[in-house]
VEXGUDREN-16666 format. One record per residue (C-alpha): residue number from 1; z, x, y negated; residue in three letters. Coordinates in pm, 1 decimal. Layout:
<nodes>
NUM Z X Y ALA
...
</nodes>
This chain:
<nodes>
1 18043.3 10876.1 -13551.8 UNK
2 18306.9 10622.6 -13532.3 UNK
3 18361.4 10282.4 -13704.7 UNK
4 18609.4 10231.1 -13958.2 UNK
5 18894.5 9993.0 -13828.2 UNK
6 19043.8 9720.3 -14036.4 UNK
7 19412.0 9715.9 -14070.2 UNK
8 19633.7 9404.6 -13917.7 UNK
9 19730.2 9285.8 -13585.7 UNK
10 19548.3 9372.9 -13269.3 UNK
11 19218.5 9128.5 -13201.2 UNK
12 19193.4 8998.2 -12825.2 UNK
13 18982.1 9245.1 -12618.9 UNK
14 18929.3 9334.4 -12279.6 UNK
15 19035.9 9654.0 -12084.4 UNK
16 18920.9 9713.0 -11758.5 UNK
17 19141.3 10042.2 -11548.2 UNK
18 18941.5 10183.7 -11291.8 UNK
19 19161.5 10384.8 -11009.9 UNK
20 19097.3 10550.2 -10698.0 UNK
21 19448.4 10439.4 -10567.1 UNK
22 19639.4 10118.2 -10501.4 UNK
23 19760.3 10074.2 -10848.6 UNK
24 20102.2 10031.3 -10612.6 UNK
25 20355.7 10344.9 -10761.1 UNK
26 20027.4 10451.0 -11068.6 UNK
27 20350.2 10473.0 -11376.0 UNK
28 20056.4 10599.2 -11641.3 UNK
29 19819.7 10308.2 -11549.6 UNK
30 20161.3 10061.2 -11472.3 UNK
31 20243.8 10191.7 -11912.4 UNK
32 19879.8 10113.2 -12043.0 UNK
33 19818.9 9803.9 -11896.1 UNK
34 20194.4 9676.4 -11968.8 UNK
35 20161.2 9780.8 -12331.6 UNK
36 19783.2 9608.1 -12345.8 UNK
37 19910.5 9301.1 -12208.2 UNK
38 20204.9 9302.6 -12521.8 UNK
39 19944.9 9368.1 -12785.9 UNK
40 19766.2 9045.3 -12694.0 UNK
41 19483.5 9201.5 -12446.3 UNK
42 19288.2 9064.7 -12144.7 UNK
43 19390.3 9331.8 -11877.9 UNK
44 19221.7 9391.7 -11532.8 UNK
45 19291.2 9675.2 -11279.6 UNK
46 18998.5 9743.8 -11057.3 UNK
47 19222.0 9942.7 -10722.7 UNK
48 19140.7 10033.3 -10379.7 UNK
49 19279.0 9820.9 -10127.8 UNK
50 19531.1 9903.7 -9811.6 UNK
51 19628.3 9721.0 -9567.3 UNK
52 19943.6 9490.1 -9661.4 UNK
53 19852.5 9442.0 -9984.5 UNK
54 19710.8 9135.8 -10203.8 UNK
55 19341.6 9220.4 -10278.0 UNK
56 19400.5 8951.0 -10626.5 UNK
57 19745.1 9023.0 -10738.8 UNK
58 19874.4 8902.9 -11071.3 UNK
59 20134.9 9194.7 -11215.0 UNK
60 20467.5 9044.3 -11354.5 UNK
61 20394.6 9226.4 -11675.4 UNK
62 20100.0 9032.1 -11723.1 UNK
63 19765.8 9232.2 -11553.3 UNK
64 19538.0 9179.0 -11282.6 UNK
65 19508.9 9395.9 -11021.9 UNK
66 19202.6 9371.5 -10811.6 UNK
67 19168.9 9576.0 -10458.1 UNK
68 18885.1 9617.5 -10315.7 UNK
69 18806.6 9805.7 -9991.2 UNK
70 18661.3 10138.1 -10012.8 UNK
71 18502.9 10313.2 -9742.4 UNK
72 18250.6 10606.7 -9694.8 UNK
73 18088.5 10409.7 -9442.4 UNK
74 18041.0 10159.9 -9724.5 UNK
75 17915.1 10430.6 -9922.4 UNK
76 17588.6 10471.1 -9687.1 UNK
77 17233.6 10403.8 -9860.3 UNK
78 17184.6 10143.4 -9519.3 UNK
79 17153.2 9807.4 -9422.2 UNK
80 17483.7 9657.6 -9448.1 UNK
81 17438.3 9548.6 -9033.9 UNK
82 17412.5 9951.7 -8964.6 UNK
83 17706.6 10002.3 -9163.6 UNK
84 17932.7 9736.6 -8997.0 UNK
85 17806.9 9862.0 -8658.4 UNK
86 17903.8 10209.4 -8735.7 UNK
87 18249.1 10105.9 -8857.9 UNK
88 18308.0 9932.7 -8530.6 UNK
89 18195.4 10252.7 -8332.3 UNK
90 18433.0 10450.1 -8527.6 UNK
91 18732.5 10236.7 -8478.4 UNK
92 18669.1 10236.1 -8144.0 UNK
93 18663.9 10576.2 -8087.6 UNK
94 18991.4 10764.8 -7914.3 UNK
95 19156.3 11038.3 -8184.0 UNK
96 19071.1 11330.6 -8181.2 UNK
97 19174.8 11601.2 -7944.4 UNK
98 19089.2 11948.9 -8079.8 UNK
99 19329.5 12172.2 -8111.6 UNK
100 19403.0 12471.4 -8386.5 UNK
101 19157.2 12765.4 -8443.4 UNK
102 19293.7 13049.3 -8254.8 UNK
103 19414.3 13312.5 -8452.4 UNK
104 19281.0 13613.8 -8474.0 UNK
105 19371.0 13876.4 -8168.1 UNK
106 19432.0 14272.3 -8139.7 UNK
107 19285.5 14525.0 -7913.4 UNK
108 19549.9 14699.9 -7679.6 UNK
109 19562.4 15010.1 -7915.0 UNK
110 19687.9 14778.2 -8202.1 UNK
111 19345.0 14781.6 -8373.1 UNK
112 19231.4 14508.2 -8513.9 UNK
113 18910.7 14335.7 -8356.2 UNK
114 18561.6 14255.7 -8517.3 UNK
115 18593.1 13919.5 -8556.5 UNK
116 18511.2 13711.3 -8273.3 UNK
117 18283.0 13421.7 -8197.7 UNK
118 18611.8 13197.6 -8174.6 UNK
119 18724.2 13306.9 -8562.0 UNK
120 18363.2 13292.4 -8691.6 UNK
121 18377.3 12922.3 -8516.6 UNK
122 18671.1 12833.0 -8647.0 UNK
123 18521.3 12960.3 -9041.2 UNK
124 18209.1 12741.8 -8965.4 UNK
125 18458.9 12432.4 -8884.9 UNK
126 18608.8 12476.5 -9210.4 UNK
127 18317.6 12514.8 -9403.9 UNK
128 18170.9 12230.5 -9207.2 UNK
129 18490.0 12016.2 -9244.4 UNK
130 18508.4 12112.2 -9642.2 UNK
131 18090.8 11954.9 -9649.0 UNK
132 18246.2 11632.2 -9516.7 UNK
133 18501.8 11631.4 -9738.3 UNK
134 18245.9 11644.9 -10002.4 UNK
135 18017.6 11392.5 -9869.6 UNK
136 18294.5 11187.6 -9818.7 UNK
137 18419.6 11162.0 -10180.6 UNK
138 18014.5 11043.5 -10249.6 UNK
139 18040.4 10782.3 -10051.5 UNK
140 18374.8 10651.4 -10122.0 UNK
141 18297.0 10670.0 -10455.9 UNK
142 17960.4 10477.5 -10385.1 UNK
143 18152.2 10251.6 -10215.8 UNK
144 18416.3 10140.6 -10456.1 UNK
145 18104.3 10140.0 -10697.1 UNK
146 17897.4 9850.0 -10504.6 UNK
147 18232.2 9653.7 -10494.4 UNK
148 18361.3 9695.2 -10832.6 UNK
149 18054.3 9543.3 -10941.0 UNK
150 18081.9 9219.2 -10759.2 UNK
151 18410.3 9184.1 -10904.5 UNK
152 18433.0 9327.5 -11251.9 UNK
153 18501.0 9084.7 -11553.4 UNK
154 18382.3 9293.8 -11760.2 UNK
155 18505.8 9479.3 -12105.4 UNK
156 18528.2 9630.0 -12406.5 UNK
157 18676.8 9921.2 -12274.6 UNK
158 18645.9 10072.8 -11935.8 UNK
159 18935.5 10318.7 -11898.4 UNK
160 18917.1 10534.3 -11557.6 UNK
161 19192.4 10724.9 -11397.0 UNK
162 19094.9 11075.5 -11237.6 UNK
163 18732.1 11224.0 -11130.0 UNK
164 18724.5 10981.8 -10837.1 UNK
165 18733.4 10672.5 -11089.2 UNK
166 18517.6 10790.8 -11372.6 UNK
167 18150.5 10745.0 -11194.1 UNK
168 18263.3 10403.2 -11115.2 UNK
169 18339.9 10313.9 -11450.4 UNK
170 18029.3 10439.4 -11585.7 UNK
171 17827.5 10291.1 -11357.5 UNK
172 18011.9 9942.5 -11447.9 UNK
173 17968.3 10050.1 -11832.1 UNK
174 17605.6 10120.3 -11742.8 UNK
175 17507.4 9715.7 -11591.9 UNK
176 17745.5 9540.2 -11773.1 UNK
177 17792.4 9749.4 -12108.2 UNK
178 18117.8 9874.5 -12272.2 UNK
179 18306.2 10175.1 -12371.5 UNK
180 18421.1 10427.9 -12119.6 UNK
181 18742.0 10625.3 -12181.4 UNK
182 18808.8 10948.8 -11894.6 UNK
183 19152.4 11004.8 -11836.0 UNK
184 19155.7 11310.6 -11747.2 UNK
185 19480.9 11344.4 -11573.7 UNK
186 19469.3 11718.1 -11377.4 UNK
187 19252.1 12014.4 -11379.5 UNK
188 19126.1 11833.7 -11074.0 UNK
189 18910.9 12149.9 -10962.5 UNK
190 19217.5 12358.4 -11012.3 UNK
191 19412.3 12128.8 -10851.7 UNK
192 19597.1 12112.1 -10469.9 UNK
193 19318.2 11937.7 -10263.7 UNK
194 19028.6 12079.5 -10444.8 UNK
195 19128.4 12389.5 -10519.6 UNK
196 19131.2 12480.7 -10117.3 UNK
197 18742.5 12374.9 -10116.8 UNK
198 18505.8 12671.0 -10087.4 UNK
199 18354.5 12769.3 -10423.3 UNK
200 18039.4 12686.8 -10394.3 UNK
201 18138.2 12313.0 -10338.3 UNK
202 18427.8 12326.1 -10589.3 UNK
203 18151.9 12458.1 -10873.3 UNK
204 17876.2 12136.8 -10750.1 UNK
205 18178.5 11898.4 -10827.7 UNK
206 18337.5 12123.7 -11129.2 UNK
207 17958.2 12058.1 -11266.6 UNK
208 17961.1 11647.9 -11204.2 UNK
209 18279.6 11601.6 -11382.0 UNK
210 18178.3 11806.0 -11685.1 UNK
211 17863.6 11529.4 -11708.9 UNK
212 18077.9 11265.1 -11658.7 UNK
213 18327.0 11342.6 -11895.0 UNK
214 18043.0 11431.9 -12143.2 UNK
215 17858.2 11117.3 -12084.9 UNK
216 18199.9 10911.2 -12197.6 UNK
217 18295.6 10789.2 -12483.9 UNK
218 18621.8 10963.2 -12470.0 UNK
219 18860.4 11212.2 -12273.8 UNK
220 19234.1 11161.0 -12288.8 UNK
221 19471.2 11396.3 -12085.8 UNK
222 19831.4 11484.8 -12061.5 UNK
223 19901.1 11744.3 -12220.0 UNK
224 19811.0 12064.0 -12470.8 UNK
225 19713.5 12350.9 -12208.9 UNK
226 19516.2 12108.5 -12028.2 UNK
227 19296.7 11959.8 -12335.5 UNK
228 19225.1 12330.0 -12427.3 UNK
229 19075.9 12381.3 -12082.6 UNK
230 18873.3 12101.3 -12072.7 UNK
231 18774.1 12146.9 -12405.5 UNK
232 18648.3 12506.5 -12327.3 UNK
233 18488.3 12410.4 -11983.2 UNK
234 18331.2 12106.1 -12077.7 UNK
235 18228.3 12244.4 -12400.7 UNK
236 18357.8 11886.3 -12589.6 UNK
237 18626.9 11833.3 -12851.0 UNK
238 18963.8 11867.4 -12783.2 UNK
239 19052.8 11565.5 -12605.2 UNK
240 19328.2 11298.1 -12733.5 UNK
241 19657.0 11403.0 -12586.0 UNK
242 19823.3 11113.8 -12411.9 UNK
243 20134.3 11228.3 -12241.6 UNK
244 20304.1 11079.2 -12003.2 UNK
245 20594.7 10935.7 -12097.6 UNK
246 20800.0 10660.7 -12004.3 UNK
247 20889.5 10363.7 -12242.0 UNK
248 21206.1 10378.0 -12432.2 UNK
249 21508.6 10214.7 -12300.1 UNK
250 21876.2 10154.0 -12399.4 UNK
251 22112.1 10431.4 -12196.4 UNK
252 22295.6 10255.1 -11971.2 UNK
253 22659.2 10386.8 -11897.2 UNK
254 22759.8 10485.4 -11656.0 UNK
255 22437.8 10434.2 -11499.3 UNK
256 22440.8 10246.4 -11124.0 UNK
257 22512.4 10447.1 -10851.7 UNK
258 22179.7 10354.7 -10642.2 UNK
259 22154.9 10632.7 -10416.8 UNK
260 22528.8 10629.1 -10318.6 UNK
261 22475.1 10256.2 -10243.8 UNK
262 22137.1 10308.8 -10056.7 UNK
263 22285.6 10582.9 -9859.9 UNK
264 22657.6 10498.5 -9808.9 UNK
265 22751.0 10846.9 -10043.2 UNK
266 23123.7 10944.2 -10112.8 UNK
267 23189.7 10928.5 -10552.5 UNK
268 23236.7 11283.6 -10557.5 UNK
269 22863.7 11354.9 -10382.8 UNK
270 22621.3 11463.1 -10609.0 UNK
271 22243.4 11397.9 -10604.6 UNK
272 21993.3 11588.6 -10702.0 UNK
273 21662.9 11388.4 -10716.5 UNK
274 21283.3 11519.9 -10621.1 UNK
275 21054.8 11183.2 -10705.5 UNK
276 20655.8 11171.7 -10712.5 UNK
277 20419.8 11280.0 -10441.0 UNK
278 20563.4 11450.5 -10112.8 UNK
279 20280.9 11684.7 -10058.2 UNK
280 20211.2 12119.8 -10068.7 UNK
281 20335.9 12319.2 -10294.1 UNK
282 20528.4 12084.1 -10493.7 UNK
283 20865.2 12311.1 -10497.2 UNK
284 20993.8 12011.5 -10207.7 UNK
285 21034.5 12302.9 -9923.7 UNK
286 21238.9 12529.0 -10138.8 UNK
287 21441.4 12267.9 -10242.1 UNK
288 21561.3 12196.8 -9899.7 UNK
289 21651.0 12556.4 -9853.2 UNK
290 21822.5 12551.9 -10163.1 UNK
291 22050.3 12253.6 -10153.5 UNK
292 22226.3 12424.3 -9843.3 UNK
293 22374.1 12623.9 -10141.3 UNK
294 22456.3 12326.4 -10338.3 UNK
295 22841.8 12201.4 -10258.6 UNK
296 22899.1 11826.9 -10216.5 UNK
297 22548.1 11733.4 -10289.9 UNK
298 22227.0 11632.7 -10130.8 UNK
299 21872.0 11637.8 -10180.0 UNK
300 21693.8 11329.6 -10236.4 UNK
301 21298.4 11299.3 -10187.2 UNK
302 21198.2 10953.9 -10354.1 UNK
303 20833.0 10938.7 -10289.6 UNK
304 20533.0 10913.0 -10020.2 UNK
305 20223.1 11145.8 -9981.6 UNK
306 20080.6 11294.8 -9671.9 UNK
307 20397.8 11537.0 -9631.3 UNK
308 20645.0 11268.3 -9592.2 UNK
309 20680.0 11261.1 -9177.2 UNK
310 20698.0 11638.4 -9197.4 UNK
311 20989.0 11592.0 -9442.1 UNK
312 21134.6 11295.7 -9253.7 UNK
313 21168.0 11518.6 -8948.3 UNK
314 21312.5 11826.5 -9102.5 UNK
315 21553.5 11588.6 -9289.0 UNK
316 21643.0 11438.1 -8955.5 UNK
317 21695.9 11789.7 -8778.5 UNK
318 22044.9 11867.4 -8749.1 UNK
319 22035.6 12186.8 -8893.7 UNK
320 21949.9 11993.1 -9205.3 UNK
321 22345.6 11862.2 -9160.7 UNK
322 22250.9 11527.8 -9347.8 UNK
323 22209.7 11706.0 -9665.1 UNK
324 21829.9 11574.3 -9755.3 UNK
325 21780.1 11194.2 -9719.1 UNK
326 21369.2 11069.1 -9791.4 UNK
327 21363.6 10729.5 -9915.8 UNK
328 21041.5 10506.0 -9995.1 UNK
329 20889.0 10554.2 -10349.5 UNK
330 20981.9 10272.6 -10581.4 UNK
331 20754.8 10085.8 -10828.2 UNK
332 20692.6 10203.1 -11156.3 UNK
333 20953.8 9921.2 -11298.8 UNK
334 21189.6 9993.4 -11082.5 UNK
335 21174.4 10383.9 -11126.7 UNK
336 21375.4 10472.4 -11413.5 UNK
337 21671.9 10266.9 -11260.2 UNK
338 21660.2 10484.2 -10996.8 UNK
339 21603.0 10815.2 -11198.4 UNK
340 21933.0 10722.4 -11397.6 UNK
341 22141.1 10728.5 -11081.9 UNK
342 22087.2 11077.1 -10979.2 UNK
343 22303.9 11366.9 -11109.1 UNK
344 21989.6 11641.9 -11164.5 UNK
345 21649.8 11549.7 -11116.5 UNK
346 21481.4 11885.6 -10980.1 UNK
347 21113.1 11980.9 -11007.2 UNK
348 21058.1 12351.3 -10921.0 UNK
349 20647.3 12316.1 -10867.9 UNK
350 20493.6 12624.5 -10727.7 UNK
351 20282.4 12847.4 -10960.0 UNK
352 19983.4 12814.2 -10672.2 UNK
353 19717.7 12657.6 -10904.8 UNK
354 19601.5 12691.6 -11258.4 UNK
355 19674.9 12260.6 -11274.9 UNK
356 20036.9 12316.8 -11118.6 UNK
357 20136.5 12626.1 -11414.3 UNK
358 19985.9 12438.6 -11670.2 UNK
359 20169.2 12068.4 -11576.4 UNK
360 20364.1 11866.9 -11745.1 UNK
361 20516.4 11617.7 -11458.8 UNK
362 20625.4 11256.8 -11505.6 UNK
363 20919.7 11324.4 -11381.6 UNK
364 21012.5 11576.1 -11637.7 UNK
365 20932.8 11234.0 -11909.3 UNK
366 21121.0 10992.9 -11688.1 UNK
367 21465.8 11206.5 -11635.7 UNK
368 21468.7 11266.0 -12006.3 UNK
369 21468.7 10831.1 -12076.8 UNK
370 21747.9 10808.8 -11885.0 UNK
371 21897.6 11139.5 -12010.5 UNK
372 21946.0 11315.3 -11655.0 UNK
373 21961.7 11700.8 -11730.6 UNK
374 21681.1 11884.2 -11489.3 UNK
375 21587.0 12238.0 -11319.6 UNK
376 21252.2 12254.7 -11364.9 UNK
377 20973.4 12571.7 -11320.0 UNK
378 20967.6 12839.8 -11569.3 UNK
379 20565.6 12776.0 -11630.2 UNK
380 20371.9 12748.1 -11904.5 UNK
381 20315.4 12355.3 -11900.3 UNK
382 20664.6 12242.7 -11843.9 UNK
383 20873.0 12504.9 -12008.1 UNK
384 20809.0 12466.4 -12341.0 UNK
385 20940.1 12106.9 -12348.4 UNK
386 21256.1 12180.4 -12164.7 UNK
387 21360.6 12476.2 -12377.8 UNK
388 21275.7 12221.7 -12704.0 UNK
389 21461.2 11996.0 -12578.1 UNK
390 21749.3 12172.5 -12400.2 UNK
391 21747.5 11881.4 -12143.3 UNK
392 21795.8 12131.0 -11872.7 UNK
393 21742.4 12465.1 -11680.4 UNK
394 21433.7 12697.3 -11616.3 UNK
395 21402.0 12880.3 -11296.8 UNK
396 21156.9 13074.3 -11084.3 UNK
397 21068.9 12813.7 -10845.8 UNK
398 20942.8 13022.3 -10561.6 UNK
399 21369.0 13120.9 -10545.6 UNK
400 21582.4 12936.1 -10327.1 UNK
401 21877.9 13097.8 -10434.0 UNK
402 21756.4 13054.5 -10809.4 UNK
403 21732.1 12689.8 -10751.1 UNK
404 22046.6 12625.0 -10593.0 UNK
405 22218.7 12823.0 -10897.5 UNK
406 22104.9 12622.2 -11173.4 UNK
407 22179.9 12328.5 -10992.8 UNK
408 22532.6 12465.7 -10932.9 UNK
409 22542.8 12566.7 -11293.8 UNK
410 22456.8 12180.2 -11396.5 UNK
411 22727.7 12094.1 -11183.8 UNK
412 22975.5 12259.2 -11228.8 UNK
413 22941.4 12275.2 -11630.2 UNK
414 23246.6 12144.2 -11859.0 UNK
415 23176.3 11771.1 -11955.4 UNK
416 23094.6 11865.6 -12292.3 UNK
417 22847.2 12038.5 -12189.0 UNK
418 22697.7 11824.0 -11904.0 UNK
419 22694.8 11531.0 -12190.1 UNK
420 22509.5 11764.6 -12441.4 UNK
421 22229.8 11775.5 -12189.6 UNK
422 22240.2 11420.5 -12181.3 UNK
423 22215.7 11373.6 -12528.8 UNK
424 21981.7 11574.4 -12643.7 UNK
425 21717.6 11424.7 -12347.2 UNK
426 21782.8 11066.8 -12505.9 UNK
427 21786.4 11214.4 -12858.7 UNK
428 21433.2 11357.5 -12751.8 UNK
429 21308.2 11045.2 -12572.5 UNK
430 21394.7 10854.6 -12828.7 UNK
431 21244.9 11055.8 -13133.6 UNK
432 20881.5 11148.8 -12961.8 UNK
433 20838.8 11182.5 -12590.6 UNK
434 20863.6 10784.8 -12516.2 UNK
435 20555.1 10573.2 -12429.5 UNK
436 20569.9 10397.2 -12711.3 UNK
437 20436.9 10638.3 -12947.6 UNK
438 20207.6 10793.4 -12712.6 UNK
439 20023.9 10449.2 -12663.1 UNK
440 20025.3 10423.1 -13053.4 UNK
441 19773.6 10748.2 -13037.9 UNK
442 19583.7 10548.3 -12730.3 UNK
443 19497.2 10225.9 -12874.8 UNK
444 19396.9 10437.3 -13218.5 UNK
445 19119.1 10567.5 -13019.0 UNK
446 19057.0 10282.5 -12849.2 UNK
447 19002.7 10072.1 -13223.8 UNK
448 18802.3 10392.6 -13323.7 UNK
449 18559.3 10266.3 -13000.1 UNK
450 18543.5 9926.4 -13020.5 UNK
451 18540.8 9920.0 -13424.7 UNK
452 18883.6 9623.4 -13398.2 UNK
453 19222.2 9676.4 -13371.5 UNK
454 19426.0 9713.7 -13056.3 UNK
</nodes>
């Protein structure tokens, strides 16, 4: 049951933001925290550290951001001596030096063989390799747990980013009381890294997040298709849709020409824009086919992940003929700047998981606040927003050739009708999909926990 809230201006509380990342390029967490600060609000981020960064870093919008080192060593139920020594053993260690699984052979008659010991080896190193991945997320998770604790000031709400951060903050919530929000942000079993586990270990962890999220206060997520899928799985409520848009802004133009200062670009070359996370299956590999199609433009990836030297080296290839440029990803206040520059921002994610068909990217929000027409996957998520708002173009994104033709028929489109797409992104950013109205629908919830205003 929750507690009526008295009308009037927001009373002083604390928020706590639990992540699993460096809070560095995090726009949804960058949005909340901003907008907490404005209202008046005490606002710590509890982050991971990396190397390079401050571990106590004030925000220039106003938030703390605490990093703390996580490690799975860390994570070990042992003397704190055993762990450091085991740390130091690892470090010293030389990398690693095995190479690929073979693949499997073929008899001389062009039969296929039984499988052989070397195949069912290399199925018991991925099984084995998918345990440790599991194990792994325990203990970092365990980790970042024991030094939250030593850190955290405490608060009246305890909002936590993604299934890594939502046992911390309930553990946190647990010693030192508050509420706990989830923010559910993917289908995370359903999603790219998890969704390649074995099933056995993808149900164990498909079974912890439905007690977490049951044991919070309340779930938040992104979008429609994903709340209903939660709802059903985790047999809760619909959870409070919190998308994620970017703040509203004034248009600017012409907007700066960023990239064609960054990169020394003639006027007349066009850019079409890929920004977020450079990793599988994120349409970033048929983009670079397709841009070969695209005249007098290039491909810009804006962004860092665990793809990006792949895509540095292909860009650098010379069969690539200086038509895809990566380029470091930018922080959150800093993005939509950036965003505005480009000519298309394109976003053709692969249908390869049930998270990916049902997403609604960031980058879909941010391109319409600065009114940049996109070519974005015909999916269930995504689609529906683009053809409401006629911001862009739908395509199958598993097509090259499909790609580069909507981006051609941006392009090459009569002014009139390159500024309609323009206009009716701002006209949509302005009228609902802006943060401002979406963190109108968070702090609700978060009044309806806490029984004040926010």
């Amino acid at each position: 049951m929750t507690m009526p809230v008295d009308e009037g201006p927001a009373t002083p509380q604390r928020l706590v933001l639990v992540l699993p990342t460096t809070a560095e390029f995090d726009s949804r967490t960058y949005r909340i925290a901003s907008s907490a600060v404005r209202r008046g609000h005490q606002v710590t981020v509890l982050a991971r550290w990396a190397p390079g960064l401050a571990r106590d870093e004030l925000h220039p919008a106003g938030y703390r951001i605490l990093r703390i080192p996580v490690s799975a060593v860390d994570g070990l139920p042992l003397p704190a001596s055993v762990r450091r020594a085991i740390a130091a053993r690892r470090a010293s260690r030389p990398g690693r030096t095995d190479g690929p699984a073979q693949p499997t052979t073929a008899s001389s008659d062009g039969r296929a063989r039984k499988p052989s010991r070397v195949s069912l080896d290399a199925r018991f190193r991925r099984g084995w390799a998918a345990a440790i991945r599991m194990a792994a997320i325990v203990l970092e998770v365990r980790s970042q747990t024991h030094a939250s604790l030593a850190v955290d000031p405490g608060a009246d709400i305890y909002h936590a980013m993604a299934y890594m951060g939502i046992p911390v903050a309930l553990d946190l919530v647990r010693r030192s009381g508050g509420r706990v929000v989830y923010d559910a942000r993917d289908i995370y079993v359903d999603a790219n890294n998890l969704a390649r586990l074995p099933g056995p270990i993808r149900r164990i962890l498909a079974r912890r997040e439905r007690g977490w999220a049951r044991r919070s206060d309340a779930v938040v997520t992104v979008n429609h298709p994903y709340a209903e899928v939660m709802a059903v799985r985790w047999d809760l409520p619909l959870p409070l849709i919190v998308m994620n848009c970017a703040y509203r802004r004034a248009p600017v133009d012409p907007p700066a020409r960023r990239f064609h200062e960054q990169l020394g670009l003639d006027q007349a070359t066009a850019v079409i824009l890929y920004q977020g996370g450079l990793s599988a299956h994120r349409g970033i590999e048929q983009l670079m086919d397709a841009i070969g199609s695209v005249p007098n433009a290039i491909l810009v990836l804006l962004g860092y992940g665990r793809l990006e030297a792949t895509y540095r080296t292909r860009a650098a290839d010379p069969a690539a003929a200086g038509r895809v440029h990566v380029l470091p990803a930018v922080p959150p206040t800093e993005l939509l700047d950036w965003v505005a520059a480009a000519d298309v921002v394109a976003m053709p994610i692969q249908p390869s998981t049930l998270n990916h068909r049902l997403t609604t990217p960031n980058k879909l929000f941010e391109a319409l606040a600065v009114g940049v027409p996109v070519v974005a996957s015909d999916l269930p998520g995504m689609a529906g927003v683009v053809r409401e708002t006629g911001c862009g173009l739908l395509v199958d994104p598993t097509d090259p050739a499909a790609i580069a033709a909507a981006i051609r028929e941006i392009l090459e489109a009569p002014p009139a009708v390159r500024r309609g797409y323009r206009e009716r992104a701002l006209a949509a950013a302005d009228s609902s999909y802006n943060w401002e109205s979406q963190a109108e629908r968070l702090f609700g919830r978060y009044a309806e926990l806490t029984g004040s205003p926010w």
